[in-house]
C-alpha atoms as one frame of an Amber mdcrd trajectory, in Angstrom:
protein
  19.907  13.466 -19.821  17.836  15.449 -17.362  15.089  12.949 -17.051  17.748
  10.128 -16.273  19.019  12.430 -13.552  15.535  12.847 -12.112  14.965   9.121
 -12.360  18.284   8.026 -10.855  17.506  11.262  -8.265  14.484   9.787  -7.420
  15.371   6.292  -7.022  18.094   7.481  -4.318  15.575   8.928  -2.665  13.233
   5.616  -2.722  16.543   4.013  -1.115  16.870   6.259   1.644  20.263   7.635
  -0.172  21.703   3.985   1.220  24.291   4.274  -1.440  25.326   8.396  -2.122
  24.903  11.043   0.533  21.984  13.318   0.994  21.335  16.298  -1.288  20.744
  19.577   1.029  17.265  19.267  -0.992  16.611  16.165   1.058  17.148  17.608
   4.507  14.454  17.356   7.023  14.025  19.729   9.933  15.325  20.219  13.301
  12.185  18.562  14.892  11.682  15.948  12.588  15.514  14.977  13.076  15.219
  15.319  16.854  12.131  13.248  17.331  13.733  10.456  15.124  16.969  10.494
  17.506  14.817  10.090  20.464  12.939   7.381  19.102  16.136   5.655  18.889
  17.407   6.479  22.540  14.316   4.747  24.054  16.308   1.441  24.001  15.883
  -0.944  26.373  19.975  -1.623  27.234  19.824   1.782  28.636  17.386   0.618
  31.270  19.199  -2.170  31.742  22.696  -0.454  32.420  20.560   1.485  34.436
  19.468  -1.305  36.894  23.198  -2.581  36.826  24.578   0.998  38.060  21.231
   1.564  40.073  21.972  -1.196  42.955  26.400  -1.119  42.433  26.087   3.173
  43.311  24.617   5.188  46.067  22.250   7.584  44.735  24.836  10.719  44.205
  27.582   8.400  42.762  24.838   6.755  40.496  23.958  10.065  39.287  27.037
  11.235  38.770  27.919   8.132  36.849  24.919   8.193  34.595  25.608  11.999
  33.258  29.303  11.248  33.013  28.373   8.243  30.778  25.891  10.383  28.707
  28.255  13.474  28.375  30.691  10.830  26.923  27.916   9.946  24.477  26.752
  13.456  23.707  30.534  14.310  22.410  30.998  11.010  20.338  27.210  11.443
  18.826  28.036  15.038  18.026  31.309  14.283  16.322  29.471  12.044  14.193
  26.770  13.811  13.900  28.631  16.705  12.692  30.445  14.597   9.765  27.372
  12.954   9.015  25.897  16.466   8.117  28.668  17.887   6.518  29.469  14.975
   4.095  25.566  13.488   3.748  27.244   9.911   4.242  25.565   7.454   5.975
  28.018   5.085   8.561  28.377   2.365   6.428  29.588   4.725   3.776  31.672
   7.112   5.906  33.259   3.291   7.235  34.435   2.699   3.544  36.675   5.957
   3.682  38.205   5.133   7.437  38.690   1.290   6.514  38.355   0.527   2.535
  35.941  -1.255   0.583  36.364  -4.389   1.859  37.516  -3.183   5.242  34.784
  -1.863   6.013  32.511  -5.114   6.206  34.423  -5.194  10.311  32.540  -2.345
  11.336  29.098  -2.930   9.022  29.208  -6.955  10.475  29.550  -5.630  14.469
  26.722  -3.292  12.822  24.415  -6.020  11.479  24.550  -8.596  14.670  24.286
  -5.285  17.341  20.953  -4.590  16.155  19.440  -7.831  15.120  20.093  -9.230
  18.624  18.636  -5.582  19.974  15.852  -6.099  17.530  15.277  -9.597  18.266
  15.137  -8.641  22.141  12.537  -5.844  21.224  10.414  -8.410  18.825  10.617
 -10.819  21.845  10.071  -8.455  24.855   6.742  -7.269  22.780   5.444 -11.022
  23.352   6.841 -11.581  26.524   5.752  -8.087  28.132   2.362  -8.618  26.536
   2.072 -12.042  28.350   2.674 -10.830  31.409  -0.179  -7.693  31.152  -2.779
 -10.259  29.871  -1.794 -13.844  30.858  -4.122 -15.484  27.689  -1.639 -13.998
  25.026   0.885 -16.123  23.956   4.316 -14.932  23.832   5.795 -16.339  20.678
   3.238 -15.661  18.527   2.653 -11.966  19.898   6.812 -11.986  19.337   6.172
 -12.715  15.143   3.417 -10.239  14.961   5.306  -7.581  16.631   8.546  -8.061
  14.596   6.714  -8.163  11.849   4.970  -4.721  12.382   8.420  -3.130  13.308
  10.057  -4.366  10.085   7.195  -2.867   7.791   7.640   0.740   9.637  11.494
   0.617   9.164  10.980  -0.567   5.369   9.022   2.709   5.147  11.452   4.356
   5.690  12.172   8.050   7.689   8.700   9.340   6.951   6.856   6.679   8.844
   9.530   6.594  11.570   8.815   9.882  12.297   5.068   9.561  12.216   5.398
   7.114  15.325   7.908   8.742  16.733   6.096  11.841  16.753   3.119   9.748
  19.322   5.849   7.648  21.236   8.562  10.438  22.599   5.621  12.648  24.458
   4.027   9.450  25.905   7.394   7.725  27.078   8.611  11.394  28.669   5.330
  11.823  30.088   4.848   8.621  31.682   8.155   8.155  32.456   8.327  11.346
  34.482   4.776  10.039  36.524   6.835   7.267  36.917   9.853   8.782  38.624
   7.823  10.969  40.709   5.573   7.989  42.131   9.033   6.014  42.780  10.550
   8.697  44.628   7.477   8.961  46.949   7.307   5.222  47.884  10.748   5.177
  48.690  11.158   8.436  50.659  12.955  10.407  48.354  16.828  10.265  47.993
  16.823   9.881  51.631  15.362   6.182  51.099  17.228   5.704  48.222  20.219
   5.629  49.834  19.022   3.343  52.554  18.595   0.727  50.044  22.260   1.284
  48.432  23.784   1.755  51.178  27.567   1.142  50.524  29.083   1.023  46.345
  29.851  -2.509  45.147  30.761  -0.922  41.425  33.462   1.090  40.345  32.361
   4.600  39.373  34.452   3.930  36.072  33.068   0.647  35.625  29.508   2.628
  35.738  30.903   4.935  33.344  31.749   2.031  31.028  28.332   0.567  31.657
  26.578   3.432  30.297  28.957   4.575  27.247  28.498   0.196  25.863  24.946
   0.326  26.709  23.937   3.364  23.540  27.752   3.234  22.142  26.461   1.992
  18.702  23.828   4.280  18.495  26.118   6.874  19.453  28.592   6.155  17.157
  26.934   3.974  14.274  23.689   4.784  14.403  23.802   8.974  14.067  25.257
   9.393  11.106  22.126   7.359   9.485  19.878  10.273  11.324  22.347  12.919
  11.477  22.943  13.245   7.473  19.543  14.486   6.668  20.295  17.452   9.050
  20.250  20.551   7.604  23.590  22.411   9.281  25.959  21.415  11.621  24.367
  23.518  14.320  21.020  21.333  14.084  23.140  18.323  14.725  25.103  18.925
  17.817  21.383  20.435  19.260  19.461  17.491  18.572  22.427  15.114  19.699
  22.818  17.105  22.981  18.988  17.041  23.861  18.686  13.204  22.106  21.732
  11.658  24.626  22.212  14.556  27.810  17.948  14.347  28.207  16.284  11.120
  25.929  19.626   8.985  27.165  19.704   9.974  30.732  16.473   9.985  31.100
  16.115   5.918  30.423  19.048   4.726  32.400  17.862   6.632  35.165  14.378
   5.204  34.827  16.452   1.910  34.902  18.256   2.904  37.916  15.495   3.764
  40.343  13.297   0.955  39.172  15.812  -1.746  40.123  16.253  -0.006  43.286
  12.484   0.848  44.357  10.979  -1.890  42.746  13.511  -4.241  41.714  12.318
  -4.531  37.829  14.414  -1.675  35.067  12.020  -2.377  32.706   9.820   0.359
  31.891   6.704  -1.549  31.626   6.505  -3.684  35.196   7.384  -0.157  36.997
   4.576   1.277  35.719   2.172  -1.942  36.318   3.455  -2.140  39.893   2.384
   1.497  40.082  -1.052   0.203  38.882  -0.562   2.007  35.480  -1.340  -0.758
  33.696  -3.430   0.412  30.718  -0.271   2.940  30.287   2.081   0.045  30.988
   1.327  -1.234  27.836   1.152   1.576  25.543   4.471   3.034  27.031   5.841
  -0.701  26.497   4.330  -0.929  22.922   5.882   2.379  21.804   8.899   2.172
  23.533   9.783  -1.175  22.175   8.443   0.009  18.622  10.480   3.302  18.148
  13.585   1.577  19.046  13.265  -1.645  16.896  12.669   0.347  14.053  15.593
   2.286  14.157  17.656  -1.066  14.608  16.073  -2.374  11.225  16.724   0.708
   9.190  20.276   1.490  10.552  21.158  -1.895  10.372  20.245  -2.212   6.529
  21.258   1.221   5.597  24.763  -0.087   6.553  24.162  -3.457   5.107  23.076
  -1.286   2.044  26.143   0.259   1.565  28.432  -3.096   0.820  25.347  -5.168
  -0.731  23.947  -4.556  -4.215  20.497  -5.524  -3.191  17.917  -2.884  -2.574
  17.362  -0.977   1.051  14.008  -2.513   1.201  14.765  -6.129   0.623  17.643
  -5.797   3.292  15.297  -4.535   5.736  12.810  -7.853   4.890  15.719  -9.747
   5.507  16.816  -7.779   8.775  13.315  -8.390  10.150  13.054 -11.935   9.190
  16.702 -12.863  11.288  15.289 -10.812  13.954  12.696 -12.592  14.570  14.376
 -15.890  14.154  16.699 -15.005  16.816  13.471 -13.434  18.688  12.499 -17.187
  18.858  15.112 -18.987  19.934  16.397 -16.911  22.906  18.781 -14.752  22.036
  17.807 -11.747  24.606  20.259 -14.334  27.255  23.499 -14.159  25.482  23.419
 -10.418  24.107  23.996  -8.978  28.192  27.793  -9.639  27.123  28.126  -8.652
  23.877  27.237  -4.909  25.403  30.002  -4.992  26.866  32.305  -5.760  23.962
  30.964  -2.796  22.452  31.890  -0.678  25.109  35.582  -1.426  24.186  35.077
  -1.760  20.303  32.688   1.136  19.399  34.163   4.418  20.562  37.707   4.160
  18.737  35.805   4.256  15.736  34.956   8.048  16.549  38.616   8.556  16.700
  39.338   7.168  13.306  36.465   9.195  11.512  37.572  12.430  13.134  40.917
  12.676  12.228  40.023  11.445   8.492  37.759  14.129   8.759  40.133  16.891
   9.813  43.126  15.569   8.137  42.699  13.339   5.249  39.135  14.242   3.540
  39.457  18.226   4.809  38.818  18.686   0.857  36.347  16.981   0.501  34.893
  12.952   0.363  36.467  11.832  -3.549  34.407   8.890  -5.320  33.823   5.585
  -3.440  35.599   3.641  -6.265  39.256   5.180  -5.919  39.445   3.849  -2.022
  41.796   1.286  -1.438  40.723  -2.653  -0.909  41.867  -1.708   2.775  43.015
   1.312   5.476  46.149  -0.497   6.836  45.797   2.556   9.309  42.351   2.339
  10.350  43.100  -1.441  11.389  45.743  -0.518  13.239  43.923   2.623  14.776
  40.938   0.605  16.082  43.146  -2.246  17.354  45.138   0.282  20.030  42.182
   1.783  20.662  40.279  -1.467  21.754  43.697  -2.423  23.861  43.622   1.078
  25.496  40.212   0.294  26.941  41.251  -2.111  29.017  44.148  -0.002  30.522
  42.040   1.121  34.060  43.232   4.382  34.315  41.297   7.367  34.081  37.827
   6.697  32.169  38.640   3.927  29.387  35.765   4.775  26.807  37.451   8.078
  26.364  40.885   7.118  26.161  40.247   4.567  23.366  38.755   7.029  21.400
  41.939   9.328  22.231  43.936   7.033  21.156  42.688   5.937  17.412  42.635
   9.517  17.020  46.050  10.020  17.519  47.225   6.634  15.617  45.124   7.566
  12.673  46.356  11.032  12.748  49.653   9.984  12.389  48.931   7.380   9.456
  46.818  10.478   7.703  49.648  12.987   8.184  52.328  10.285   6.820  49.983
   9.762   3.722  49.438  13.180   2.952  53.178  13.700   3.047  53.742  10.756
   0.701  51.325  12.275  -1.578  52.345  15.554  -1.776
């Protein structure tokens, strides 16, 4: 009996836990979690929210906009960062408590397309970024090789993804700041900043909105996958607060003040227009390889968790549709999708805390007594989707405010009915 548990313990293991939370044995450390989460925050919507609020705000508004947006974040990714730790569930399993077994494939399907197109934009922006650095390189096939490399690090699994993240974070920061610095001389400072944006053609919520879609699923349904190998509650709202208030920030700002100095957010043709181009690529390289990852493995850990196929073969498959997409163009239609997210992601934060607080205060019970479907959860995540699009105050906030209150309700009415 012992040596099946050790078998069946280490097989969980093997599977990144993709189907039963994480023993307290399994916990990694505070920096190990923290560069992980940063790796994932190096995403390339950021920058390009970034250049969208960058040239709609004046400087002070656009600042002001940007660490609204990521204080926004930092409280939904420490929410579920703090359930993730406490119960060692993943998202797609926490997803089966909040909406059922099979109610749960709405949330893991938004899941599964968010970060195939994001890694199919990475796999493709490796070829296409490459091409322009060094003209001979073709982009397609630079596109395969790429997405191809990225799926074999996320089929490692945590281990590896730290390993890289460990050499991307310092050189993205570092660079990044260089960057920033340069930019601000050749414009003249805020000064000539707000010469260029001179008047605001954006809404300051609008911004706001901008910048909660553009890292909402990582936010919401990617932390838990990170946040459940934390070791206390404590180390989770840290590494959240430094991952989205600093790592988050950081790239829609870069974002910003690229569109407006040089009028290219991406990372990589700053830099080579500030005749870094050696660094151009190796920032580009890592940037676009610490993200993609994290879309592969979060994308198949919640895949994982509705699928009887192993973590590893999900992840094959992950990188294989990736690339696919990669090839025939999907980086042009995903600018919308972002922001459908904005209005469909948050309220999920809602739902999970008050099941948290009020229905599972006791204690997650065994996946097989949940019902087929959470008749409340629906109903939570549908009033907080139409609340977004009420324009009154900040809508990415009140949406959440809202499913928390519905679901509240539908918890509190259960619990009665069961007592």
């Amino acid at each position: 009996m012992d040596e099946n548990k050790k078998v069946n313990a280490e097989l969980a293991q093997d599977d990144e836990y993709s189907k039963s939370a994480v023993p307290m044995s399994a916990r990694k450390p505070f920096m190990s979690a923290l560069i992980i989460s940063l790796g994932y925050v190096f995403v390339v919507t950021s920058m390009q929210a970034g250049s969208t609020i960058g040239v709609g705000l004046s400087f002070n508004n656009m600042v002001g906009a940007v660490l609204v947006s990521s204080l926004i974040l930092t409280v939904l990714s420490c929410i579920m960062g703090v359930i993730a730790t406490k119960s060692g569930l993943s998202f797609g399993l926490l997803s089966r408590y909040s909406f059922g077994r099979a109610g749960t494939w709405v949330p893991i399907v938004i899941v599964a397309v968010t970060t195939i197109g994001w890694f199919s934009i990475d796999a493709y922006l490796i070829g296409d970024s490459a091409h322009r650095l060094f003209t001979a390189l073709p982009i397609l096939p630079i596109a395969i090789l790429g997405g191809l490399g990225m799926t074999m690090t996320a089929m490692k699994g945590t281990k590896w993804m730290n390993m890289l993240s460990n050499i991307a974070v310092p050189i993205i920061l570092i660079f990044g700041v260089i960057s920033i610095v340069m930019a601000f001389r050749d414009v003249g400072g805020i000064a000539g900043m707000n010469a260029i944006v001179k008047e605001d053609t954006l809404s300051f919520a609008k911004a706001v909105s901008l910048g909660v879609g553009s890292y909402a699923v990582g936010s919401v349904m990617f932390t838990p996958d990170i946040m459940r190998f934390a070791k206390d509650a404590k180390t989770s709202v840290i590494v959240m607060i430094i991952t989205i208030m600093i790592g988050n920030s950081f790239m829609v700002f870069f974002g910003a003040i690229g569109s407006v100095v040089y009028n290219d957010p991406d990372i990589m043709g700053v830099l080579a227009l500030q005749g870094l181009l050696a660094p151009a690529f190796i920032v580009m390289v890592l940037n676009i390889w610490s993200t993609a990852q994290g879309c592969v493995y979060s994308g198949s850990m919640s895949l994982s968790s509705v699928i009887k196929l192993p973590r590893k073969t999900l992840v094959l498959i992950f990188g294989v549709l990736g690339i696919i997409f990669a090839c025939i163009g999907f980086y042009n239609m995903f600018g919308t999708y972002i922001n459908f997210l904005a209005s469909t992601v948050p309220p999920v934060v809602g739902i999970m805390l008050a099941d948290f607080i009020l229905k599972f205060k006791n204690g997650y019970p065994e996946l097989d007594s949940l019902p087929a479907a959470d008749v409340g959860g629906f109903v939570a995540w549908i009033a907080g989707f139409l609340v977004s699009y009420i324009n009154v105050g900040l809508p990415s906030v009140n949406c959440v405010i809202a499913a928390f209150i519905v679901k509240a309700i539908f918890d509190v009415a259960q619990n009665k009915k069961s007592a």
